[in-house]
N, C-alpha and C positions, 0 to 999 in steps of 0.2 A: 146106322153108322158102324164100322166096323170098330173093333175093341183095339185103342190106343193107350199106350201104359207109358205114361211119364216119369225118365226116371235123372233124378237133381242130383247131380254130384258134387258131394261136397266132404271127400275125404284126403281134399289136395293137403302139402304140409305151408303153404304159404309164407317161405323163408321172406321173402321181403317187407311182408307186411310186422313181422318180428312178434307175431302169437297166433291167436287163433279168429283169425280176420273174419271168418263167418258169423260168430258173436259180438261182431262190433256194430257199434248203433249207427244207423245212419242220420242223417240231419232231422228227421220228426222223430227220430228217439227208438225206432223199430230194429231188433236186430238184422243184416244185412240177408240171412240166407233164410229166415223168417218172409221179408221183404218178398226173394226170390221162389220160396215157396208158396206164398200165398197166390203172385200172380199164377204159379201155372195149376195152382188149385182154384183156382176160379174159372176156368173152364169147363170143370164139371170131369177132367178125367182121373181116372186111377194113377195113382201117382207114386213111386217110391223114391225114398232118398237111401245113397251110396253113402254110408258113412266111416271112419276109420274104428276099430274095436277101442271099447274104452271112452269113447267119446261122449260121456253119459248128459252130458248138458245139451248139448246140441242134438241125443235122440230122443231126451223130452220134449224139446223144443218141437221137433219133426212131429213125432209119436204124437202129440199135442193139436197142432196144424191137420194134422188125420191124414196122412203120408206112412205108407210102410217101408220098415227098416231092415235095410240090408248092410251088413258087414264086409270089408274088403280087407282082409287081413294082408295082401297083395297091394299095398294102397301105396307105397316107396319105390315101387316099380314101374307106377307111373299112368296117367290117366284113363289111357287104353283098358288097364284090368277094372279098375271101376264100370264103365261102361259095360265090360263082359260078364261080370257078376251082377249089374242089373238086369241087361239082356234074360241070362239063363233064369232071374229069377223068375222073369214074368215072359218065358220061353214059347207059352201058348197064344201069346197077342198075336195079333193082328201085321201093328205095327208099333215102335219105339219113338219117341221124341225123344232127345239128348238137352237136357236144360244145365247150366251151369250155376251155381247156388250164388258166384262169387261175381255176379251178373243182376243185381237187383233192377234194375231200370228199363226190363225189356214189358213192354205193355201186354194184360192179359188179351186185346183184342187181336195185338201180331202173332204172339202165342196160336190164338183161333185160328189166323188164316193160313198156318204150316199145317195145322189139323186137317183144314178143310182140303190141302193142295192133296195130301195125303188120302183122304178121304173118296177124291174127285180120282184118283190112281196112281200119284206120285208115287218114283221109286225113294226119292230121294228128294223133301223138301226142304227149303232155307231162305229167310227172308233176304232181302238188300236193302241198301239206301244207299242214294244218293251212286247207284253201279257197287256196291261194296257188300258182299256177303259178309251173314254174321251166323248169331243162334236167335232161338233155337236149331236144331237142324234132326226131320224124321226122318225116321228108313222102313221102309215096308219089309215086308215076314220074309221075304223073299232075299235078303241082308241079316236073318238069324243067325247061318253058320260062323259068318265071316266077322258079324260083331264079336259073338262069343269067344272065337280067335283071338281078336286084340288083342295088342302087348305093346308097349313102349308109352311114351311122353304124346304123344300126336295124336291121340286118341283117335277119332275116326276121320280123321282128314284125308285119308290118304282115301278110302272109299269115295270118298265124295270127290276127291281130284282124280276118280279112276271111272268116277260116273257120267261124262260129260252129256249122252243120250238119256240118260233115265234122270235126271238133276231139273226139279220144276223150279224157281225161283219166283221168289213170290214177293213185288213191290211194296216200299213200304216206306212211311216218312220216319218213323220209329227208329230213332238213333241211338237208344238203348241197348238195340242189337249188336252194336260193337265197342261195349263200353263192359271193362272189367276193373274190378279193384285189386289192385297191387300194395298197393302203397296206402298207410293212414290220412292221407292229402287225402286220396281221393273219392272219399267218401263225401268231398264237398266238392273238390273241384270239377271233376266228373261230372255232378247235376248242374253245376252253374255253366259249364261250358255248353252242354246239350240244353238248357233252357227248359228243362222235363215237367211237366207239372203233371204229378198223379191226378188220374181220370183225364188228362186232358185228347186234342185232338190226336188222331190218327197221324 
């Protein structure tokens, strides 16, 4: 398999959650971007987390989970530079997965099957459900330049709304894929409305 480097961003400022939403537990008591890195550490790839300077709780926590650390001093600028500062770090891959930390509830086995879309020659993977794309979302080495580029709030959206012939979409019953936390609700409401139960089915 070709070499896929995961990289977790989690150096947003989360004004609405009113502090630092990624250390906050979710309902079995785990912190949320803990949560979020574990799943995509359990598919076995290299993995880094985007994190803001300073943030020394949160890079033990990572550093910890066995994830390397990258700094985005550029991190108020908006989600775009994170992705480009994980990009150039790990510049020689293959291909990128884009995972979001603030995303705990996407299953490691949906995680698997962007791998594999990727794998199989996706330019550009991304699960659905239910006709609804979400994340994770890969891009093959051949989308290096143009990540690294990135600038603004929209992180790589705009590549994936410019991809429509290379864009593999990859089904899925996994409704985690479009489920973020914004708010301290929803650290509960979130799981009770999707009905998610860890390990469960597909």
């Amino acid at each position: 398999m070709s070499r896929v480097v995961g990289i977790l961003l989690a150096a947003g400022e989360a004004r609405r959650f009113g502090g630092n939403k990624l250390l906050a537990r979710m309902p079995d008591g785990e912190p949320m971007a803990l949560k979020a890195a574990r799943h995509l550490m359990a598919t076995g790839i290299e993995a880094l987390v985007v994190i803001r300077p300073g943030d020394a709780a949160l890079a033990g926590m990572m550093r910890a989970a066995g994830l390397g650390l990258v700094e985005n001093p550029d991190a108020d600028q908006g989600m775009a530079t994170s992705i480009a500062k994980g990009v150039a770090q790990a510049s020689d891959a293959d291909a990128w997965l884009i995972v979001l930390a603030d995303m705990p509830w996407i299953r490691p086995q949906t995680i698997r099957r962007v791998l594999d879309a990727l794998d199989a020659g996706a330019q550009i993977a991304a699960p659905t459900v239910n006709g609804r794309r979400g994340h994770p979302v890969g891009f093959a080495k051949g989308y290096r330049q143009a990540l690294m580029a990135l600038r603004g709030e929209r992180g790589a959206s705009r590549l994936v709304q410019a991809s429509s012939s290379g864009l593999v979409l990859v089904p899925t019953m996994d409704t985690g894929i479009l489920m973020d936390v914004d708010e301290p609700a929803d650290l509960h409401l979130e799981a009770e409305r999707a009905g998610i139960v860890s390990g469960g089915p597909d």
